[in-house]
C-alpha distance (Angstrom), angle and dihedral (degrees) to the residues before:
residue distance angle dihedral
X1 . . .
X2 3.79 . .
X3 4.23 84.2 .
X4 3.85 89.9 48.9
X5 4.35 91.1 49.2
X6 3.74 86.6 50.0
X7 3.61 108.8 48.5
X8 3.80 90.7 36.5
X9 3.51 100.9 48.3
X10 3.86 85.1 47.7
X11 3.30 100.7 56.3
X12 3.37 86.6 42.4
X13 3.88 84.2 64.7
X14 3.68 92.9 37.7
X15 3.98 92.9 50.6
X16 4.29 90.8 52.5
X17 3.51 91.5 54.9
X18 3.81 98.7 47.0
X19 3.43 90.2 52.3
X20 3.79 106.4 41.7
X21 3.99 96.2 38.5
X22 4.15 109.7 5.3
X23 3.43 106.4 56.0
X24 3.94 100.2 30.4
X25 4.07 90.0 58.6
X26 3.80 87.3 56.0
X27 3.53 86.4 88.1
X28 3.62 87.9 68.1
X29 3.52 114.4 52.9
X30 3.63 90.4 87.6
X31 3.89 132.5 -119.5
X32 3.87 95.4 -90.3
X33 3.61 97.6 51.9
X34 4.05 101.7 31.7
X35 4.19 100.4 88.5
X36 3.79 86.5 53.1
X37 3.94 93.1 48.0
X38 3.43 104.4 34.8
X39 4.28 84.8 52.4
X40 4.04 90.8 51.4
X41 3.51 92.6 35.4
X42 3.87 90.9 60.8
X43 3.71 98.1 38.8
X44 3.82 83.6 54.6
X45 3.45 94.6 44.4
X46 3.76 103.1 45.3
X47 4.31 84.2 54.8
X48 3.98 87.0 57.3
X49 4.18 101.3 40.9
X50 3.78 99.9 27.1
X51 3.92 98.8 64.2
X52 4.56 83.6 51.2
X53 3.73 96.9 45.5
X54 3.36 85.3 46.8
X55 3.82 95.6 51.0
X56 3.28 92.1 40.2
X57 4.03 100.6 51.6
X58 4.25 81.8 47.7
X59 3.76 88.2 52.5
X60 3.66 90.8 51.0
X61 3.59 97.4 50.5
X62 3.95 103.5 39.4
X63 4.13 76.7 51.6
X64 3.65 91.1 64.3
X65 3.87 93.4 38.8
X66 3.53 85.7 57.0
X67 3.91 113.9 32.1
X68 3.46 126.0 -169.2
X69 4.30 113.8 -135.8
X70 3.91 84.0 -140.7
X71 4.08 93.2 62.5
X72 3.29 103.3 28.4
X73 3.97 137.2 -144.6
X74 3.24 107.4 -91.1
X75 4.06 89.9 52.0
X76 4.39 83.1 49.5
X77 3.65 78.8 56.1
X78 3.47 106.0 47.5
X79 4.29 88.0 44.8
X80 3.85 93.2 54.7
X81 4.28 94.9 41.2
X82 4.27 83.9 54.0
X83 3.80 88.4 51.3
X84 4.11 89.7 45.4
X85 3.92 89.1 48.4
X86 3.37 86.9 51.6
X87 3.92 102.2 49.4
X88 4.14 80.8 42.5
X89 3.87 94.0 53.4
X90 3.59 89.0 41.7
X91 3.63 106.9 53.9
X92 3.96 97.5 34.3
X93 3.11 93.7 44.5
X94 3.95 125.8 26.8
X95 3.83 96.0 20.7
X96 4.10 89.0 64.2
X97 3.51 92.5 49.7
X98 4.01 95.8 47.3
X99 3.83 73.8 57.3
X100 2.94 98.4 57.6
X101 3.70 95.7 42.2
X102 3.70 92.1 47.7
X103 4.16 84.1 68.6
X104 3.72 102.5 50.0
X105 3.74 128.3 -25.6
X106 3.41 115.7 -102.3
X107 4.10 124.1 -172.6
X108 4.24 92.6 -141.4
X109 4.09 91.8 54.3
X110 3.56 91.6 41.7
X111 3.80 96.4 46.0
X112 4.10 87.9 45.9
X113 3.75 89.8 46.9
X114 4.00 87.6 58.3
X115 3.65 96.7 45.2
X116 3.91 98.8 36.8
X117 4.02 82.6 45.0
X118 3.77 86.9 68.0
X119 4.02 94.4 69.6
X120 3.91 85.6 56.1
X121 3.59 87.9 52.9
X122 3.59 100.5 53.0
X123 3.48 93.8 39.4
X124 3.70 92.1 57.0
X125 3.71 91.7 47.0
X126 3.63 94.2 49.7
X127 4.29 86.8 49.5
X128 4.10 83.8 51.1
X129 4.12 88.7 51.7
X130 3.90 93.8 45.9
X131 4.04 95.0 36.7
X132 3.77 84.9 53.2
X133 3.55 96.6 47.0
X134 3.54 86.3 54.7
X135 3.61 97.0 54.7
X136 3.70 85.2 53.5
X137 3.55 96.2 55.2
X138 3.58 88.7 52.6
X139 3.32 104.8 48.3
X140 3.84 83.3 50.2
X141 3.50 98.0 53.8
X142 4.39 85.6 46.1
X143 4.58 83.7 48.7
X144 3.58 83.6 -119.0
X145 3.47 93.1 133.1
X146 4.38 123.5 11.2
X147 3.62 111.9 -128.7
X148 3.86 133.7 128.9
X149 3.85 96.9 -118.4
X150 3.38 101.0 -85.1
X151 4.19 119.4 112.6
């Protein structure tokens, strides 16, 4: 659990940033100099997010292997299907247009990457809210913390 808080709640972070500052200053790189940043910038990138997604899609899955009675299975499933539509929104959608990017910059791709970018983002956001909730459940159930359930 303490895997899947972490990695969620950090690309969470991650995913805020990208779309509020990253992405929107791709616009100004400039045409001569975008192929050759947009190629480093997702080798760079894919070394810092691929290692969480990862974690957190193995989280998600050893999770539902091995439920807990306090969160229940259908809650397992709903955590690891919002990871899966993630990975699936990511790599048909954003990957191909990095590709795209990464041969020439071009103002539609870049503008759809921003705005598709925002589905990402609230998905992530709505993972942090539910992993959270989780964790509070848990710690709950453990009388970590007092509380009647409600977050």
């Amino acid at each position: 659990m303490l895997a899947q808080l972490a990695s969620t709640l950090a690309m969470t972070g991650i995913i805020w940033f990208v779309q509020i500052v990253h992405y929107p200053l791709f616009s100004r790189v400039g045409v001569d100099h975008f192929q050759l940043y947009e190629r480093e910038n997702t080798r760079v990138t894919t070394w810092v997010v691929a290692p969480l997604m990862l974690v957190e899609l193995s989280a998600a899955l050893l999770l539902c292997c091995f439920p807990s009675g306090v969160l229940g299975f259908a809650i397992l499933v709903w955590n690891l299907i919002s990871v899966a539509v993630i990975w699936l929104v990511t790599f048909s959608v954003q990957v191909p247009q990095h590709t795209r990017l990464s041969a020439s910059f071009d103002a539609l791709t870049h503008h759809r990457l921003v705005i598709g970018t925002w589905l990402r983002t609230a998905l992530w956001t709505g993972r942090a809210w539910l992993v959270l909730w989780m964790v509070n459940q848990l710690l709950q159930d453990a009388k970590i913390i007092p509380g009647s359930g409600e977050f």
